[in-house]
Every structure is written in structure tokens, then in C-alpha cells.
C-alpha positions in Angstrom: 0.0 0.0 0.0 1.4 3.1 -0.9 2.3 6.1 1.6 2.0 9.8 1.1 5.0 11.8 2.8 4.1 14.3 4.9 4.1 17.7 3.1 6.4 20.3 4.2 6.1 24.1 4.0 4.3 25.2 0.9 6.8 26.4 -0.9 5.9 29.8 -3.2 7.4 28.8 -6.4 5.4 26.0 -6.9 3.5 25.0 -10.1 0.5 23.4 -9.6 2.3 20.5 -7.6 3.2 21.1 -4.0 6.5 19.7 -3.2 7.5 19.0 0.2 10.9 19.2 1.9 12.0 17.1 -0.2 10.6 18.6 -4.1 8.4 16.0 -4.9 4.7 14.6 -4.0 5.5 10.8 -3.8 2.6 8.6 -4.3 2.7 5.4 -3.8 1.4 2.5 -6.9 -1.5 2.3 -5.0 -2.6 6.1 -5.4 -5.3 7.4 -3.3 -6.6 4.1 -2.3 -4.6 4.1 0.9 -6.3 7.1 2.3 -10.0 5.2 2.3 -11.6 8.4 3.8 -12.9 11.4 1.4 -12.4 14.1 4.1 -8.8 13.8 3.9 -8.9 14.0 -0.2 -10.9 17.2 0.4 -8.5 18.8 2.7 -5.6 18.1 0.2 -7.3 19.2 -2.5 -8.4 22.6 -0.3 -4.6 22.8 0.6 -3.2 22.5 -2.6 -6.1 24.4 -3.9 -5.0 27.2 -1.5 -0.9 26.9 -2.2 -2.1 27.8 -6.2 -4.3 30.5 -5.0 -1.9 32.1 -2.0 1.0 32.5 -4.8 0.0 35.1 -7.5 2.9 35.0 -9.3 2.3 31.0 -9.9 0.9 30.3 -13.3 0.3 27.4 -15.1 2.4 26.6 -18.4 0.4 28.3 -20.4 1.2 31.6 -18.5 4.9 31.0 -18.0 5.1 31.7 -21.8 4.0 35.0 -21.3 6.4 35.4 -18.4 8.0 38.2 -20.5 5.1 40.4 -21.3 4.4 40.6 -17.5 7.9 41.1 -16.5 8.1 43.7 -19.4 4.8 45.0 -18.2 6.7 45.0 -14.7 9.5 46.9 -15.6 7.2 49.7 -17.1 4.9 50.3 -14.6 8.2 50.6 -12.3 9.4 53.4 -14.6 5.6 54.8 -14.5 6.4 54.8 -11.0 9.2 57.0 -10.8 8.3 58.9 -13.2 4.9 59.0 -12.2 3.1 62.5 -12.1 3.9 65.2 -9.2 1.0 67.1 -7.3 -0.6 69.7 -10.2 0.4 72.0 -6.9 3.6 71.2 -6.4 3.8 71.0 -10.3 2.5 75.1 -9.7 5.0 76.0 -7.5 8.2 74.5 -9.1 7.5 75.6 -12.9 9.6 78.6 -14.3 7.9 82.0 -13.9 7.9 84.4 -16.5 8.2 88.4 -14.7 7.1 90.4 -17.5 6.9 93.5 -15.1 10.4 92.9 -13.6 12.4 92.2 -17.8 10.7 95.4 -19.3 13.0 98.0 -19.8 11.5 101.8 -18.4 13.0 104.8 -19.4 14.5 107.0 -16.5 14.3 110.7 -15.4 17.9 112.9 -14.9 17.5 116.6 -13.0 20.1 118.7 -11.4 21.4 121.9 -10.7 23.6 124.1 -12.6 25.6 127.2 -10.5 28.7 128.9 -10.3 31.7 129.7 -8.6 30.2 131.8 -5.9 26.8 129.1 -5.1 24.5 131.0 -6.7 22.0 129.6 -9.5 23.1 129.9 -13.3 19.6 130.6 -15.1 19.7 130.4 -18.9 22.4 127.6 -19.1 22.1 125.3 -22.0 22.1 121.6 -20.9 22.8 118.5 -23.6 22.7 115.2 -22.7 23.5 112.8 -24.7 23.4 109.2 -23.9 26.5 107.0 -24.3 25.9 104.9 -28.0 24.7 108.3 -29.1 21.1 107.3 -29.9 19.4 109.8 -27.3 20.3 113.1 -27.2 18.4 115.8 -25.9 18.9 120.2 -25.0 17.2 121.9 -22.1 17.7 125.2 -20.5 17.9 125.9 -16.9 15.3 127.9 -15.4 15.2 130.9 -13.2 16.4 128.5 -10.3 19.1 127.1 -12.1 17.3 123.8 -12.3 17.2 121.2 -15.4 15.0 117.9 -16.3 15.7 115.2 -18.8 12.2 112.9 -19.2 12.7 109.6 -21.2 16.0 108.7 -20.3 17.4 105.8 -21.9 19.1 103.2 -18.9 22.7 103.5 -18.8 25.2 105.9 -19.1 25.1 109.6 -20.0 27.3 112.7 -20.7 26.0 116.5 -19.7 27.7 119.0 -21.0 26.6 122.5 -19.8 27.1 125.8 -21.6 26.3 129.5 -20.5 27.4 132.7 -21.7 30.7 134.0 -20.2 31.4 130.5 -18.9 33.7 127.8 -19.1 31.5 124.9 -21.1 31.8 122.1 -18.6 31.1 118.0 -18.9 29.7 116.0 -16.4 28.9 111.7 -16.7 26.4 109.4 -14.8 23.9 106.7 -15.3 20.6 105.8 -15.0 18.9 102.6 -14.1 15.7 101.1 -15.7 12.7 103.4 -14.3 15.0 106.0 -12.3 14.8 109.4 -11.1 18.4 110.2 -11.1 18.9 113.6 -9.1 22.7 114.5 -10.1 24.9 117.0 -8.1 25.5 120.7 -8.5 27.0 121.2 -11.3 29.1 124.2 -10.9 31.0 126.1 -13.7 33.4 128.2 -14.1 34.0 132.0 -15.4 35.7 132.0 -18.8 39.1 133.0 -19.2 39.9 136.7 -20.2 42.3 136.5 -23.0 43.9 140.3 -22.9 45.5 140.7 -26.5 47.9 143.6 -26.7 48.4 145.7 -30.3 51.3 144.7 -31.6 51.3 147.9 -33.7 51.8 150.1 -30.6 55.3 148.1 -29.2 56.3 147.9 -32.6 56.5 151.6 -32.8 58.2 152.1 -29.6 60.6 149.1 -30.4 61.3 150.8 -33.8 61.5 154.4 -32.1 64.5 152.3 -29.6 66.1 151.0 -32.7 66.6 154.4 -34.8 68.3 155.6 -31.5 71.0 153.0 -31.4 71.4 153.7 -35.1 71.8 157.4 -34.4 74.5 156.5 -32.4 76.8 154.2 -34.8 79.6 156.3 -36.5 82.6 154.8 -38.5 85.7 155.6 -36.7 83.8 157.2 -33.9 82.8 160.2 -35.9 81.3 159.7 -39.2 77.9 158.9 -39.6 76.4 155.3 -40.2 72.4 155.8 -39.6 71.1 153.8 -42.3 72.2 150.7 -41.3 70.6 148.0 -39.0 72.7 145.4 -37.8 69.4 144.0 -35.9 68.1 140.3 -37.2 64.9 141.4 -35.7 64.3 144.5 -36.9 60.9 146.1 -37.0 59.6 148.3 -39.9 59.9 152.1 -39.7 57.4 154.5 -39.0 57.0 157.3 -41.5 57.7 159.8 -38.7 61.4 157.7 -38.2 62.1 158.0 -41.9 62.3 161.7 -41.7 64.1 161.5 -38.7 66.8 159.7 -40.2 67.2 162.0 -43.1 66.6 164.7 -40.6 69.7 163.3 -38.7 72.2 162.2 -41.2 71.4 165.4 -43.3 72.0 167.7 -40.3 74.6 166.1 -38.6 78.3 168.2 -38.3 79.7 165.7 -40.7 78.0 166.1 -43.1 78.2 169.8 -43.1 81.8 169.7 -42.9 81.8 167.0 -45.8 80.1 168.8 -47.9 82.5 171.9 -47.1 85.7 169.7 -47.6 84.1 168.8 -51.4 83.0 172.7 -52.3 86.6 173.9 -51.5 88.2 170.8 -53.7 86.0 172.2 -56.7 86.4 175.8 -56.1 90.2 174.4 -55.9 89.8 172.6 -58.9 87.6 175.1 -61.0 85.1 172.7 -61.2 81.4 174.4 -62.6 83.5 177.7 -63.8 80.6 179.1 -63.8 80.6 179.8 -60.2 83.6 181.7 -60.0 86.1 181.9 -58.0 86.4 183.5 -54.7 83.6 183.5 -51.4 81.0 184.2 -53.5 81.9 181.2 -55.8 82.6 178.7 -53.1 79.5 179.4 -51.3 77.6 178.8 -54.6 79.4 175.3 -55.1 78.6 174.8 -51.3 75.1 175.9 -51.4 74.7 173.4 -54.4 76.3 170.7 -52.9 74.4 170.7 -49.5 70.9 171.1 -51.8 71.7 167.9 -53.3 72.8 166.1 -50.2 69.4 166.8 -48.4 67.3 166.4 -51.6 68.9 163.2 -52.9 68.9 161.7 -48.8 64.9 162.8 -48.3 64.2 161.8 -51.5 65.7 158.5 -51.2 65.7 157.4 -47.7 62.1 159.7 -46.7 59.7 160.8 -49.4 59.6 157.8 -51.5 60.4 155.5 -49.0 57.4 156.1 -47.1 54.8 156.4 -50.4 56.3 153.0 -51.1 55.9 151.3 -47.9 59.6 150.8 -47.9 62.8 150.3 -45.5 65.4 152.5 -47.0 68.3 150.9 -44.5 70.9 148.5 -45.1 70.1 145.3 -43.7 73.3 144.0 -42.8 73.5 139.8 -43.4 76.5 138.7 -42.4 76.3 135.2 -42.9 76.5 132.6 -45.7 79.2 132.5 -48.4 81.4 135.2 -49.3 79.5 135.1 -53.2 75.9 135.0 -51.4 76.8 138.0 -48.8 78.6 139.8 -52.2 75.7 139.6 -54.2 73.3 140.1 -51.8 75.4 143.8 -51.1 75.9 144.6 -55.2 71.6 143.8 -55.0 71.2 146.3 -52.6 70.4 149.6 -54.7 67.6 147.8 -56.6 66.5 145.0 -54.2 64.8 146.2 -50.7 62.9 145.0 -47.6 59.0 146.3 -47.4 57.8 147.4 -44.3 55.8 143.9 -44.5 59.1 142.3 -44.3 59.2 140.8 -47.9 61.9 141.2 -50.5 61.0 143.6 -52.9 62.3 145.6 -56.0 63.5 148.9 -54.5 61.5 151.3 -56.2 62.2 153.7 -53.4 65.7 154.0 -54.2 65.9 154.2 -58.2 63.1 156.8 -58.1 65.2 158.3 -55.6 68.6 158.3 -57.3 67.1 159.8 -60.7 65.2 162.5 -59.3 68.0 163.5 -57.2 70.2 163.5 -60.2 67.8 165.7 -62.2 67.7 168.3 -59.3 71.5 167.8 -59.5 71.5 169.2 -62.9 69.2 172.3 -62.2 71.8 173.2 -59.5 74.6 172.8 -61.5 75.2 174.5 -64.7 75.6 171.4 -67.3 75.7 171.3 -71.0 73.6 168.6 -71.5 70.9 168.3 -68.6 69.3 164.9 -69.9 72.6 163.1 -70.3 74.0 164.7 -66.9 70.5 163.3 -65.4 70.6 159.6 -66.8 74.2 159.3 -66.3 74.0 161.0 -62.5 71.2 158.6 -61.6 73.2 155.1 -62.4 76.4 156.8 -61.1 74.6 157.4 -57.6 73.2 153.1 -57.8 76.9 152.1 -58.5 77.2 154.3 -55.4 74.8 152.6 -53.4 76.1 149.2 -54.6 79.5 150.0 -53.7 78.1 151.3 -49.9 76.3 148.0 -49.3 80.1 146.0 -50.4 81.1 148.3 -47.5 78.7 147.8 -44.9 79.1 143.9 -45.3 82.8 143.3 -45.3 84.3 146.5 -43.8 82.3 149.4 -41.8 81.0 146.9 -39.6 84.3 146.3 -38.2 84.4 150.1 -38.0 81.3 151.0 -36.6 81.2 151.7 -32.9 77.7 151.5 -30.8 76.3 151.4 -27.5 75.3 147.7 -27.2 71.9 146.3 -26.6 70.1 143.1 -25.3 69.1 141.4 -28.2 71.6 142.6 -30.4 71.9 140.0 -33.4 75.1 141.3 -34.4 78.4 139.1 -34.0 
């Protein structure tokens, strides 16, 4: 007769079959003859009834094949589950927030103050602000208080630059924020500068007046007369007044006289213009004539034309560069000339000078032929003046004696 092992703890993972201890349900050949009571066939089959049931994940063959498509099914609802849907409030609370109020850019408001040196208010003072890219720019005047307003104000920074008549135009900076009334600080300015400009024309005069009198004073061997030369680099122009104080000077000056004495007494000596005659009578007429044309030809020359010209009758000494450059510049002298706007110019002053001193030459002197005496006289008395300008660049300044000044540009 068979036996039926006692049956251990269900175990879960069985299949329909509850195994004992051991794995197996061992029956013996004889089946379930050997229990001869129905009760007991009941209360296995209600025990292994309920090890089927207590198990859910048991399933019968048929179910083990779709093993996968519940483990799959599983494995999704465990990533439904954490990934499952928050609280719609938390949800609320966590999501990004969008501040339209709080992004939107607001223009701002600038004011101020403008005064002055002294505190008080500067009314009528022309404000610009302009803001830093140079796309707002805007003009406002301040009122009777001094104040200003700007209204729109781009955020950022800003320049003000304040203007007022008789002041200094000023530049302030500063910056607004989105939405600001920006009060900036007094903005004081300043008094212009006086610039006091002083007429050159008037120290030119004096300086010219200061120049003639060293002049005055240069003589050749201490005693004869060397006024129309300037050995200043930075001489001024003369004044018409100074040109006839020159001629003035040179043609009244003791040496001269005496000069011009020493020359009547060599042609009253010499018989020279016979018709004179001899004795007091005849020198006085050869001195008389030779004095005329001593004045004439210096006023004429150095004065009168001069100053219709606009023109420096001096000597301009050089004294530098080659010996050829200083030579020719001397020879150049008669017909070449400084203008009283300091330019080199044809010497007009001089020629016209020289010829119309050689024609008054000829009405004071009895000649045979007055137009040839004239023409002749007048490129006699150039060759003169070229042969005076050889001297005052290579020897008479060597000669001359002066008092010397500060600022001298002589050597």
C-alpha cells in the first residue's frame, strides 16, 4: 500500500504541484486508495487548492510563456512609477515664472542743478545730454532756479555738457537705471578766461623808435655817420615819422656839413662848374649846391619815396652765408629792398630816388647837356649805393662803434 509523505512548507514557487521538503509529492502505486476516507482528499485538495491561489505570481504553463510580457509589463509600470506625475500644486510652484513686469525695460528721469563759482544759481544755461551709444540726445535750458529735467531717459550711461554765456562749457557723466529718477549734483562752472590781447602795432613803434636811436649812435671811426644801417636780425619796420628823422639826422649832422664843405673847396680848388667863379661868392655857390643835393637826394631816397612806397630804405646787414651770397646780396642792394611787411621787394624807393635826385642835380649845376647829366647822374649814384652795401658787409661793420643792446643779433 502506498504512503504519502508528509508535506512540508508550501513552498511559493510551486507550479501546480506542491512539493515537500523534499521537491516532490511521492505517491505510492497504489494512489489514493490508501487514504480510504474522502475528508482527507478534500483537505488536500483545499490545501493545494489554496498553495495555487496564496502564490500570484504562480501560473500554469500556459502563463509561463507570457512570463516576459508581465515582466516587461513589470518593468514599465516601475518606470511609471518614478516617473509618475507630481501634485498639479507642487507642479505650480516649481514651474519657471515668466516676470514680465520685472524684464521690461523703463526709461528713467535725470534733474540737477547748474551754479557757479560763488553758489548761486546759473539761469539760462544750455544743458545736452547725450546718452552713451549716441542714440538719445536731448537740450534743455535751466530755469530761473538754475534747475534742469531730462524725461525719457534711456538706462545707462550719460554725458551732460553744460554751456552759459561768459562761462567755461563744462562735462559731467552718470547713469541711469531702468525706471529712475536720477537727481545729479550741482553742477558748478566756471568763469571764462579773459584772454587780454595787446596791439602789436603800438610796441612795434616804440621798439622801432628804440632801434633808430641806437642807429643814431653808430659812427665809422667814432665820428662819421652810419644811420642807415641796422645790424638787428629782428628789426621792426619804420614809421613814417622815423624816416624823416633819419634823413633829418644824417642830413644835419656836423659831418655832413663839414663833408660837404671839404668837397666845395676841392672844386672851387679845382675850378670845377667855372661858372661859379672863384672866390667867397663862388665857393659858397658850389657849397650851397652841394648841401641842396645832399638833403634832396637823402629825403628823397631814404624819406619821401620810401614812405609812399611802404619801404625800408636801411641796409640790412647779413652777415652770414658764403662770401659770393653776402657779395651779391650787397651789389643787389640799390635795386633790391625790404617792405615794411618784411618781404623782399624791388627797390623802387631807391631808383626813383637816385634819378630824381640826379635831375635836381642838374638844375643846380650848370651842365651842357641836362638829360645826359640826369641819366648818367642817376646810375652813377646806384653804382654808389652798390658800392656802400660791399662796404657795410665786409668792412664798416668792423668800424662802426655802438652802444650795445640786449638782443643785439650782431656778431
Amino acid at each position: 500500500m502506498g504512503r504519502l509523505e508528509a508535506p512540508g512548507p508550501c513552498d511559493r514557487r510551486c507550479r501546480g504541484i506542491c512539493l515537500s521538503s523534499t521537491g516532490i509529492l511521492r505517491t505510492d502505486p497504489g494512489g489514493w486508495k490508501g487514504y480510504g476516507r474522502w475528508p482527507i482528499r478534500l483537505v488536500l485538495f483545499l490545501f493545494l487548492l489554496s498553495c495555487g491561489i496564496a502564490n500570484p505570481q504562480t501560473s500554469t504553463p500556459a502563463q509561463t510563456g507570457n512570463a516576459p510580457d508581465r515582466i516587461s509589463t513589470r518593468g514599465s509600470s516601475g518606470s511609471s512609477t518614478n516617473s509618475a506625475p507630481e501634485d498639479p500644486k507642487q507642479n505650480a510652484n516649481t514651474a519657471p515664472q515668466i516676470h514680465l513686469a520685472e524684464d521690461t525695460v523703463k526709461p528713467g528721469i535725470v534733474t540737477g542743478t547748474v551754479l557757479d563759482r560763488a553758489g548761486s544759481v546759473a539761469a539760462g544755461a544750455v544743458v545736452h545730454l547725450t546718452s552713451e551709444s549716441n542714440s538719445f540726445s536731448q537740450q534743455a535750458t535751466t530755469g530761473y532756479n538754475g534747475e534742469f529735467s531730462f524725461a525719457g531717459v534711456p538706462p545707462g550711461p550719460f554725458k551732460l555738457s553744460v554751456t552759459a554765456k561768459g562761462f567755461d562749457k563744462r562735462e559731467f557723466s552718470g547713469e541711469v537705471a531702468s525706471g529712475q529718477t536720477l537727481l545729479m549734483p550741482p553742477m558748478v562752472i566756471s568763469i571764462a578766461t579773459v584772454v587780454t590781447q595787446v596791439k602789436v602795432s603800438g610796441n612795434q613803434v616804440e621798439v622801432a623808435t628804440e632801434q633808430v636811436k641806437e642807429q643814431e649812435q653808430q659812427r665809422v671811426l667814432h665820428f662819421i655817420p652810419n644811420f642807415y644801417v641796422t645790424y638787428r636780425r629782428d628789426a621792426v619796420p619804420l614809421t613814417t615819422k622815423l624816416k624823416f628823422r633819419l634823413a633829418w639826422k644824417s642830413s644835419t649832422d656836423p659831418v655832413t656839413i663839414l663833408g660837404t664843405a671839404f668837397l666845395a673847396g676841392l672844386q672851387q680848388a679845382g675850378d670845377q662848374y667855372g661858372e661859379f667863379g672863384q672866390g667867397l661868392e663862388g665857393y659858397g655857390k658850389r657849397l650851397g649846391a652841394g648841401y641842396a643835393d645832399v638833403v634832396a637826394s637823402t629825403f628823397l631816397s631814404g624819406a619821401i619815396f620810401p614812405s609812399l612806397l611802404k619801404q625800408d630804405p636801411r641796409y640790412f646787414y647779413k652777415g652770414t652765408g658764403s662770401t659770393g651770397s653776402r657779395l651779391g646780396y650787397a651789389i643787389a642792394n640799390p635795386v633790391i629792398c625790404r617792405g615794411d611787411n618784411g618781404h623782399r621787394q624791388v627797390n623802387y624807393s631807391n631808383i626813383a630816388g637816385a634819378f630824381a635826385g640826379a635831375a635836381l642835380t642838374t638844375a643846380l649845376y650848370p651842365t651842357p647837356n641836362p638829360g645826359m647829366h640826369t641819366l648818367s647822374n642817376g646810375f652813377v649814384r646806384l653804382g654808389e649805393s652798390s658800392l656802400a652795401g660791399i662796404l657795410q658787409e665786409f668792412v664798416l661793420r668792423r668800424l662802426t662803434k655802438k652802444k650795445r643792446h640786449a638782443g643785439d643779433g650782431s656778431e
